[in-house]
C-alpha positions in Angstrom: -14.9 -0.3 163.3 -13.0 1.5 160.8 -13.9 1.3 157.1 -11.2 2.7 154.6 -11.8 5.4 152.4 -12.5 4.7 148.8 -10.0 3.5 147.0 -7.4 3.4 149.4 -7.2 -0.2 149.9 -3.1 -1.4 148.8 -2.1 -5.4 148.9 1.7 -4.2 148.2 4.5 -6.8 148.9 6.3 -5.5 152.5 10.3 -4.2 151.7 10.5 -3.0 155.4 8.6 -0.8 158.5 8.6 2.1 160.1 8.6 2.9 163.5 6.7 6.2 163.8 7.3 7.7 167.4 5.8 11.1 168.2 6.4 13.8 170.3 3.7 14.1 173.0 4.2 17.4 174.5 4.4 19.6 171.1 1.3 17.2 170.1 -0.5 18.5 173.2 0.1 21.8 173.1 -3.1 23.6 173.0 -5.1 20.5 173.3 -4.9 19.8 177.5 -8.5 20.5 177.4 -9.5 18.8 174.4 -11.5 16.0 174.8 -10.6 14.2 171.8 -7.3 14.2 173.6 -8.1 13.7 176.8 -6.1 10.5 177.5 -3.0 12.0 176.3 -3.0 15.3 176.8 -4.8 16.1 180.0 -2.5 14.7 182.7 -4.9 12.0 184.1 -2.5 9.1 183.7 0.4 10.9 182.9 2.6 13.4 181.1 4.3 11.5 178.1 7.7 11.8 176.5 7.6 10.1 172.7 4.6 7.3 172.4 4.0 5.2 169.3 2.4 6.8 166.9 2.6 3.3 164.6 3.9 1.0 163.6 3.7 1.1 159.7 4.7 -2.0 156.5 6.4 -0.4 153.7 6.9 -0.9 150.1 9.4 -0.5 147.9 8.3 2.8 146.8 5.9 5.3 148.2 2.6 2.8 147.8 2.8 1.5 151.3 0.2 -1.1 151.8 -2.6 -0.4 154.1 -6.1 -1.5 155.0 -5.2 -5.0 153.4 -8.6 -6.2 155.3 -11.5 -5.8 157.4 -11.0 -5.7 160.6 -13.0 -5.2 163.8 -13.3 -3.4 166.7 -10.3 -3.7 169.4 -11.1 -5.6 172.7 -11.4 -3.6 175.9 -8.6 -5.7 177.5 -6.3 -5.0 173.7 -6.7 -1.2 174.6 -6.2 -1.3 178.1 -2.7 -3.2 177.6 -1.8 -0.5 175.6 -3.3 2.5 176.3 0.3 3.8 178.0 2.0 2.9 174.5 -0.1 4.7 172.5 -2.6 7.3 175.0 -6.1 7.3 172.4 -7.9 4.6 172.1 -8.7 6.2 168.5 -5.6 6.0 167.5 -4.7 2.5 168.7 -7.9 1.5 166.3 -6.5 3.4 163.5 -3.0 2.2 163.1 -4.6 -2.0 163.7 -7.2 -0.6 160.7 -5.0 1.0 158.5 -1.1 -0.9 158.9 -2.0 -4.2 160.8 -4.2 -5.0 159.2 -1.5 -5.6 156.4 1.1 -7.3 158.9 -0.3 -9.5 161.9 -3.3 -11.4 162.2 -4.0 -10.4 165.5 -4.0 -6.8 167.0 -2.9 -8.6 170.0 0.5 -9.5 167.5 0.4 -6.1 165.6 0.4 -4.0 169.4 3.3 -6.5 171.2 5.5 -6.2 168.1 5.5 -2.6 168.4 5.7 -2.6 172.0 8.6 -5.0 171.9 10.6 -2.6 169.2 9.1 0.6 171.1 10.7 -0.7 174.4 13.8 -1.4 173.3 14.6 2.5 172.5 16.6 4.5 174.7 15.8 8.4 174.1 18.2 10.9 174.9 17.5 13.6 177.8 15.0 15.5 175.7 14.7 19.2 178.3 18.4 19.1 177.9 18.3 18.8 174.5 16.0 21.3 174.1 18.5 23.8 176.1 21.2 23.3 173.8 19.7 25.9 171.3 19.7 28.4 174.2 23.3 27.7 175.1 24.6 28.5 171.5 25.0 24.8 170.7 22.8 24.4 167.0 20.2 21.4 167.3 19.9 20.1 164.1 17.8 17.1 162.5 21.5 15.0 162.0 22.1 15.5 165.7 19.4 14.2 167.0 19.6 11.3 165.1 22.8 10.8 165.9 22.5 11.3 169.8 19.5 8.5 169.0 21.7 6.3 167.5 25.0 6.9 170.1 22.6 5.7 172.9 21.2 2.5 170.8 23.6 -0.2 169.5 22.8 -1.1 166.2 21.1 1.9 165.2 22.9 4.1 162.8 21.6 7.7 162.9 21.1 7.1 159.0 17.8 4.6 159.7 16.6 7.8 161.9 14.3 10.5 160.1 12.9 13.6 162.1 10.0 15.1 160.6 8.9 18.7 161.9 5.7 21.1 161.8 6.4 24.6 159.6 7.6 26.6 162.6 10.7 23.7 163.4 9.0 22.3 166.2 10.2 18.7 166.4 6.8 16.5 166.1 8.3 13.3 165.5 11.2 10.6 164.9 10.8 7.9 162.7 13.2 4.6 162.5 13.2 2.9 159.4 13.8 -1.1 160.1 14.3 -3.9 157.4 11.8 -6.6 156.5 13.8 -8.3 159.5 12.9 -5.7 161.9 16.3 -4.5 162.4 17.6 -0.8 161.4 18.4 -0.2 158.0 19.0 3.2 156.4 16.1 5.0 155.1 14.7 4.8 151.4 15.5 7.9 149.4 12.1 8.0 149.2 11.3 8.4 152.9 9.7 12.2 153.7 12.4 13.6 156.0 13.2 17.3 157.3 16.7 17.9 156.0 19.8 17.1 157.9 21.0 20.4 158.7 17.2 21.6 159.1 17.5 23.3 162.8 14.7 22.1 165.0 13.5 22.7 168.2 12.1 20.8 171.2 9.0 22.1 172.9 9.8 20.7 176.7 5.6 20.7 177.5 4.1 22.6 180.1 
């Protein structure tokens, strides 16, 4: 079980979600031995591409709600459905604890929403992506969202944000969807890396 830190319980009204999708192989770099991240990073059940990270209520301003209530410990079989969406069973209890707890009564309902919204993505080529860079071609935070968004009907590269670590290694794409669950363009509140920002692709090991 998860308890949230004092003080950090918010009941805020929902505006929208975000679909929080990382980057597995710039996540795992370093940490192939790690046991904390043994599942995702060690190559026993796989090498992984983007995974959910979350699947998170906003608000209308920064005060997202989270840990809205009490919740227990995930069933063997909840993990085990999931484990390939999300590759730490940590994790998985920390997104129910902390976000679905705020939107689904069930983790069962919180995971398969996700899952649902998570499946529905097509990702560009990512290793030939990452070779643009190297053939002169500038990869920038608006282009990936846009090759995100030519691949995906409905999703304009405006409800894509890319966020990066401090070296410009991409770590992760967010999609910013309406209380509906369909794209809509991000708040100008939501923490971005700038358009232009150049960013690169770390293509694993």
């Amino acid at each position: 079980m998860e308890l949230p830190p004092s003080g950090q319980i918010r009941r805020t009204a929902i505006d929208g979600y975000v679909l929080a999708l990382s980057w597995s192989p710039e996540y795992c770099r370093g940490r192939t031995r790690d046991p904390a991240a043994r599942f995702q990073c060690s190559g026993e059940i796989g090498d992984f591409g983007f995974i959910l990270h979350g699947l998170w209520p906003e608000a209308k301003g920064v005060n997202y709600p989270q840990y809205c209530r009490s919740v227990g410990v995930l069933p063997r079989r909840t993990v085990t459905d999931n484990i390939c969406l999300s590759p730490s069973p940590q994790l998985l209890q920390h997104q129910w604890a902390k976000h679905g707890s705020c939107m689904a009564n069930t983790p069962e309902g919180y995971l398969g929403a996700a899952r649902l919204l998570f499946n529905a993505i097509e990702f560009p080529d990512m290793a030939r992506l990452s070779r643009e860079p190297e053939r002169g071609t500038p990869l920038t935070a608006q282009v990936l969202a846009e090759r995100l968004a030519d691949l995906n009907d409905g999703l304009p590269a405006n409800a894509v944000t890319v966020k990066t670590n401090a070296k410009g290694w991409l770590q992760e794409v967010r999609i910013c969807l309406g209380r509906d669950f369909k794209p809509r363009k991000c708040p100008t509140f939501t923490r971005r890396a700038p358009a232009t920002a150049q960013i690169k692709i770390w293509r694993g090991r």
